[in-house]
N, C-alpha and C positions, 0 to 999 in steps of 0.2 A: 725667556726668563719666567720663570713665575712668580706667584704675588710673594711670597715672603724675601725672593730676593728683589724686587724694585721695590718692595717698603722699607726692607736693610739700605740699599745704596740711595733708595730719596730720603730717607731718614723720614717716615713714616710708617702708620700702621697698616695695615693687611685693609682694615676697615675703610681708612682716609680712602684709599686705593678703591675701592668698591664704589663709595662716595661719591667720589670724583667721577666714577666711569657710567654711576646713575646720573648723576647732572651733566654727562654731554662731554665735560672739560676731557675726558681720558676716553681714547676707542675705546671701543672694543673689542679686548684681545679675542686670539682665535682659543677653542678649546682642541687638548689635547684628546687622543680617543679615548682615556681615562676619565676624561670631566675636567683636567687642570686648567686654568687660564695659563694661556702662555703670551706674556708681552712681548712687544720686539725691542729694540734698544733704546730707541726713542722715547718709550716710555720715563725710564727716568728723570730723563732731559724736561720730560714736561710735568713733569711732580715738583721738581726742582723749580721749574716756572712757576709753578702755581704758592707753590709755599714762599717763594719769594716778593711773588707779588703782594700776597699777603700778607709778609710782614712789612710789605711799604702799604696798607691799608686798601690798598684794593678789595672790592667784596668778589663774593663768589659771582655774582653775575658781571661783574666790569671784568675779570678775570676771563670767563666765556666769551667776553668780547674782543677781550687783547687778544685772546687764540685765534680768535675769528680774524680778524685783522694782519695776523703775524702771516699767513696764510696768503697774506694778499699784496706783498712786493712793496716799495716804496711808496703809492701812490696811494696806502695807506698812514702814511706819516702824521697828516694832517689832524684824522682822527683819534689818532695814537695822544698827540701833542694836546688836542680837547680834550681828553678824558683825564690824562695827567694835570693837565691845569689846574679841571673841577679838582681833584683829587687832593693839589697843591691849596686851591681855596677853600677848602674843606677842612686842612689839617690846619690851616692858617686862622681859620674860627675855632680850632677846637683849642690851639695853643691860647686865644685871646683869652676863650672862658676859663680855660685854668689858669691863667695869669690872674685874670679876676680874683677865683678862687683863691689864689695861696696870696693875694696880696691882702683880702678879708680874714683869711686865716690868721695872716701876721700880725693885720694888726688888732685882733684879738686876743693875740700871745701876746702883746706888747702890752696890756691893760693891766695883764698880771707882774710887770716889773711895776708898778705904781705904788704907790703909799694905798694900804685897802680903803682907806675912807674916800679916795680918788677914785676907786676900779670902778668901773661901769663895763660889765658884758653880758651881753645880749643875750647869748645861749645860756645863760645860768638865769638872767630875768627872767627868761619865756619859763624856764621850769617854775618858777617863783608864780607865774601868773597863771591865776584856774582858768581853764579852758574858756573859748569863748570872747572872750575878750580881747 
């Protein structure tokens, strides 16, 4: 196959494809006697890996790792299950601080049902107060 059709059937670009094949994650295909990359089938299957992984937050080097591992039979499970962990406690902190987030937000919006002489907020103080202070 070549590169415009594994980036139609992974549902990426010609580039991502290039990308991928400079950082390790994608062989590298054989060239045609013309110059073309020609992938083998397998290629898709692992565009598909990789852009999935990604959307479960995986970065591009924990991705080169699962590859590395997927490679290596059951007896890789263990480390599979570490890295998902981290991964799990990582997104488990990033939900906390947005919880943070939109719970300050709220109750910022909440200042504004108030009678005005009641309002107190904070982001309209700071612009109120000269720098410095």
């Amino acid at each position: 196959m070549r590169i415009g059709e594994v980036a139609a059937e992974a549902g990426v670009s010609a580039e991502a494809l290039r990308y991928y094949e400079q950082r390790g994650l994608l062989d590298a295909p054989t060239r045609s006697a013309s110059g073309y990359r020609e992938y083998g089938p397998q290629a898709v299957r692992v565009v598909r890996f990789i852009r999935h992984a990604q959307d479960l937050g995986f970065t591009l080097a924990d991705i080169t790792d699962l590859l590395t591992l997927a490679g290596g039979g059951p007896d890789n499970c263990d480390q599979v299950r570490d890295l998902t962990n981290a991964k799990i406690a990582e997104v488990t902190e990033k939900l906390d601080r947005l919880t943070a987030i939109r719970d300050a937000l709220g109750q910022l919006a909440a200042t504004c049902d108030l009678p005005r002489a009641d309002r107190h907020c904070p982001i309209l103080a700071s612009i109120d107060t000269p720098a410095g202070r």
